[in-house]
Backbone as CSV, one residue per row, in Angstrom:
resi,resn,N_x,N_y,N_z,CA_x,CA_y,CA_z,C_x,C_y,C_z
1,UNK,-12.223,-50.008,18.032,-11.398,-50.414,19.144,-12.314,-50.833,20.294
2,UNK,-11.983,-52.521,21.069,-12.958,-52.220,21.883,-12.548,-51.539,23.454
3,UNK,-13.356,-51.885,24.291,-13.128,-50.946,25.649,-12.110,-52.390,26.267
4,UNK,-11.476,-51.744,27.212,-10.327,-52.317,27.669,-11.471,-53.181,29.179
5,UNK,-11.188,-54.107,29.388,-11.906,-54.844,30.224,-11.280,-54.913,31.483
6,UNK,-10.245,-54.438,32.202,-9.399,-54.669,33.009,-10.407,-53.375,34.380
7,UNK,-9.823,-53.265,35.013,-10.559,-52.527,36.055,-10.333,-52.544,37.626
8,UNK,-10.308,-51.368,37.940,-9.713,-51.271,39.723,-10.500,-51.649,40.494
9,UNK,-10.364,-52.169,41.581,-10.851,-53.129,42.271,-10.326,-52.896,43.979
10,UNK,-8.881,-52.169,44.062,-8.542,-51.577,44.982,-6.936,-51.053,44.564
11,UNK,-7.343,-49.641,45.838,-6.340,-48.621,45.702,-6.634,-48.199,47.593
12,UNK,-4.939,-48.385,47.915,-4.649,-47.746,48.838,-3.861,-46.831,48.812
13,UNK,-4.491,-45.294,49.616,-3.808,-44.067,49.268,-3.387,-43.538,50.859
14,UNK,-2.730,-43.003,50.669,-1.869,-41.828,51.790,-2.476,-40.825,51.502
15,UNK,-3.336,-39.806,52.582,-3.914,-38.843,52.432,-3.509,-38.087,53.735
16,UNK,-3.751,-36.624,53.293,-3.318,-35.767,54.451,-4.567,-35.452,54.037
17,UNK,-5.557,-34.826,55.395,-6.520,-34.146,55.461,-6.979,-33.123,56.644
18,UNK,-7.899,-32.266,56.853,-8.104,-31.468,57.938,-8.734,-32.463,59.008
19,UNK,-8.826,-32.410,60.039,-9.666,-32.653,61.300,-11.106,-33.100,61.086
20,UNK,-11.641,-31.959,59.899,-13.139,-32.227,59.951,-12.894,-31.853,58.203
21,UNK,-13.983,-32.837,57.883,-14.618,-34.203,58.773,-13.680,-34.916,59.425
22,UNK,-14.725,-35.199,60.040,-13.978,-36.843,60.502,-13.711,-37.833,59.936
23,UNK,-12.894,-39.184,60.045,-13.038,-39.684,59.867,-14.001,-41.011,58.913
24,UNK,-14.900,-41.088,60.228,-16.204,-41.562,59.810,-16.563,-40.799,58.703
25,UNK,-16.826,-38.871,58.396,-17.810,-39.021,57.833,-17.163,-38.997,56.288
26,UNK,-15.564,-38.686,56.637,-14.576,-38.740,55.422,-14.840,-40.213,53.928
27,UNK,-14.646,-41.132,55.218,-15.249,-42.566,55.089,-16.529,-42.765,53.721
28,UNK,-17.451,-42.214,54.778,-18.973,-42.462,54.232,-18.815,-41.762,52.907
29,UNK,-18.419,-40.307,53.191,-17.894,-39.681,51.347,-17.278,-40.854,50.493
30,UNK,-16.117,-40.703,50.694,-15.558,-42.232,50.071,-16.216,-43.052,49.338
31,UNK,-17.496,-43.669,49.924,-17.974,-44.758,50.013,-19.212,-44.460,49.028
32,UNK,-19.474,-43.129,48.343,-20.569,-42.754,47.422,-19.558,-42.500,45.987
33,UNK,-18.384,-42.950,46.155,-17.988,-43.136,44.609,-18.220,-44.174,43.903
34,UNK,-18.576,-43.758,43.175,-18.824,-44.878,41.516,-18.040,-46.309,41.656
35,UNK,-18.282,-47.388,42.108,-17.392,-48.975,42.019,-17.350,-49.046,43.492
36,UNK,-17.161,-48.197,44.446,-16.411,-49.000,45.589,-17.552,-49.528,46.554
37,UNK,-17.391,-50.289,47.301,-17.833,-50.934,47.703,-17.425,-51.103,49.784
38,UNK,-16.010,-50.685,49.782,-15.980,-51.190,51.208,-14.588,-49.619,51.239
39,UNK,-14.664,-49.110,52.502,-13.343,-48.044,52.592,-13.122,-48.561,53.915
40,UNK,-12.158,-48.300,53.878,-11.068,-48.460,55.436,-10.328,-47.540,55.729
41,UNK,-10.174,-46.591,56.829,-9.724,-45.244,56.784,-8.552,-45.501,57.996
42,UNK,-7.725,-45.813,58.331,-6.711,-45.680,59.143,-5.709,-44.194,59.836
43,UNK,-6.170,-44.032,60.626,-4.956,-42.788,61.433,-3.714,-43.335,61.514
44,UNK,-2.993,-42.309,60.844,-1.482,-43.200,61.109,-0.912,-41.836,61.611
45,UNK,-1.414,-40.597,61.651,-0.595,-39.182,62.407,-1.288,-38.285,62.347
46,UNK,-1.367,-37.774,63.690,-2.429,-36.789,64.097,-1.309,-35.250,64.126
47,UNK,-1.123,-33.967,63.589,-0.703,-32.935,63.598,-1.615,-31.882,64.698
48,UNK,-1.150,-30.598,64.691,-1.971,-29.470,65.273,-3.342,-29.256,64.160
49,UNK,-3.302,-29.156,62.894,-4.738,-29.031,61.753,-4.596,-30.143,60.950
50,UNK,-3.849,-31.210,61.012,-4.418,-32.095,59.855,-4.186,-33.388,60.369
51,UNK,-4.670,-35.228,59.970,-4.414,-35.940,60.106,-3.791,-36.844,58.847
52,UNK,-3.509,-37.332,58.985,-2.467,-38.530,57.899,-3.158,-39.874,57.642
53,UNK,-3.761,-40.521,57.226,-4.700,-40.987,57.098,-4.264,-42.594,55.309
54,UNK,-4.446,-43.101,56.154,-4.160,-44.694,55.009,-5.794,-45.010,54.545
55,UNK,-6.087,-44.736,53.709,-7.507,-44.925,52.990,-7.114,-46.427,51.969
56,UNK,-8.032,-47.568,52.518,-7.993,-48.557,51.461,-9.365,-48.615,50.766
57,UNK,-9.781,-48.412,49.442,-10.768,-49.006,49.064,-10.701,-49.751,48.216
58,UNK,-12.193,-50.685,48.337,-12.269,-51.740,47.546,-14.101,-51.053,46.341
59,UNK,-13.474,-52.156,45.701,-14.699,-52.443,44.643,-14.947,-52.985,43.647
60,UNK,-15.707,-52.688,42.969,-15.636,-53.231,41.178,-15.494,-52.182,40.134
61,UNK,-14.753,-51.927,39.846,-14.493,-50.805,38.600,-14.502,-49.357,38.903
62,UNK,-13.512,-49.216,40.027,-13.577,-47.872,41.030,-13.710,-46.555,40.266
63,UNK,-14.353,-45.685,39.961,-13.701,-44.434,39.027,-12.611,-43.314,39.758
64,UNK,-11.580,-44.170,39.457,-10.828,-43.299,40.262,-10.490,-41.825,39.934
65,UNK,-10.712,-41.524,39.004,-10.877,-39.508,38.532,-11.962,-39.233,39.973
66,UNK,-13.144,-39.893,39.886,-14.344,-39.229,41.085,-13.992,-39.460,42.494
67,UNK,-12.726,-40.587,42.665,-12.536,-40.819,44.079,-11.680,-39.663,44.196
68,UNK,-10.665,-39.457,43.331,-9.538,-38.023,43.603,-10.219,-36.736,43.227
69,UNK,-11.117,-36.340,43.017,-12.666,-35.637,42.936,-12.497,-35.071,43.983
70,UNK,-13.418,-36.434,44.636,-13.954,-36.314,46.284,-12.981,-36.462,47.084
71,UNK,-11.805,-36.586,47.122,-10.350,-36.086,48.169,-10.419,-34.933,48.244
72,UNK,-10.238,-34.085,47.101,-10.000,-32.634,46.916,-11.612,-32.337,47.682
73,UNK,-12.469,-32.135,47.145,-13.879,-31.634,47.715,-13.780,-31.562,49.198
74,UNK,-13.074,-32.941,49.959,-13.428,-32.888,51.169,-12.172,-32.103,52.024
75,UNK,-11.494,-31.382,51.189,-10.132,-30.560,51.919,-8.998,-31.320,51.725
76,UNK,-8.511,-32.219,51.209,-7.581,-33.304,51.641,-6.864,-33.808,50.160
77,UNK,-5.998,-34.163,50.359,-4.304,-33.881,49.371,-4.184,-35.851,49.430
78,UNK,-4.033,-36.140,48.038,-3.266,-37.546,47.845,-1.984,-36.998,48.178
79,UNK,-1.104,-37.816,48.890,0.177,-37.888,49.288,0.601,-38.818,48.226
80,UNK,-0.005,-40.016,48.585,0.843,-41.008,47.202,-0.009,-42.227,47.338
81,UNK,-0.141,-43.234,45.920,-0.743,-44.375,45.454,-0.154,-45.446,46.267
82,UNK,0.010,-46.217,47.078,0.937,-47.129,47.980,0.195,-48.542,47.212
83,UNK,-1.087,-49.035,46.882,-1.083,-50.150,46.031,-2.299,-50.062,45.203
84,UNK,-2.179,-50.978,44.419,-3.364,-50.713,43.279,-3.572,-52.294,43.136
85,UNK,-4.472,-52.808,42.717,-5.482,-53.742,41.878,-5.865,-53.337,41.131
86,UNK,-5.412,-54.285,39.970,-6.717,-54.401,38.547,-6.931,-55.746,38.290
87,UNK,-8.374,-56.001,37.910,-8.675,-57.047,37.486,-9.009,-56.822,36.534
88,UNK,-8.864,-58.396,35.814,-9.134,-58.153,34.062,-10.574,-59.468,33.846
């Protein structure tokens, strides 16, 4: 069988996360997974301990198991998949 050639390229997620990190350094984590290439981290709701947070990344062949990895690692909960890319 061969390997399926298709591949993520971008996924924007809804994330709830703590305060700290920040942003930025939420970001830069992000940005040491396997394929991606560019993150975009948006505040969309600030609480008393957590923020709400629109994460877009881009790349070439994202591993997305290691990006939802590194959500959990950094304190912080997928809320939900809002869009996906695959290229083939």
């Amino acid at each position: 069988m061969s390997e399926d050639p298709s591949s993520l390229s971008r996924v924007v997620l809804d994330i709830l996360k703590p305060h700290i990190p920040t942003l930025v350094d939420f970001c830069k984590e992000i940005s040491k997974v396997k394929g991606v290439k560019k993150v975009n981290g948006l505040v969309v709701e600030v609480d008393a301990e957590t923020d709400s947070i629109k994460l877009t990344v881009e790349g070439k062949d994202i591993d997305f198991e290691e990006l939802e990895s590194t959500v959990k690692k950094l304190g912080a909960a997928i809320h939900s998949v809002d869009e996906v890319l695959i290229e083939g």
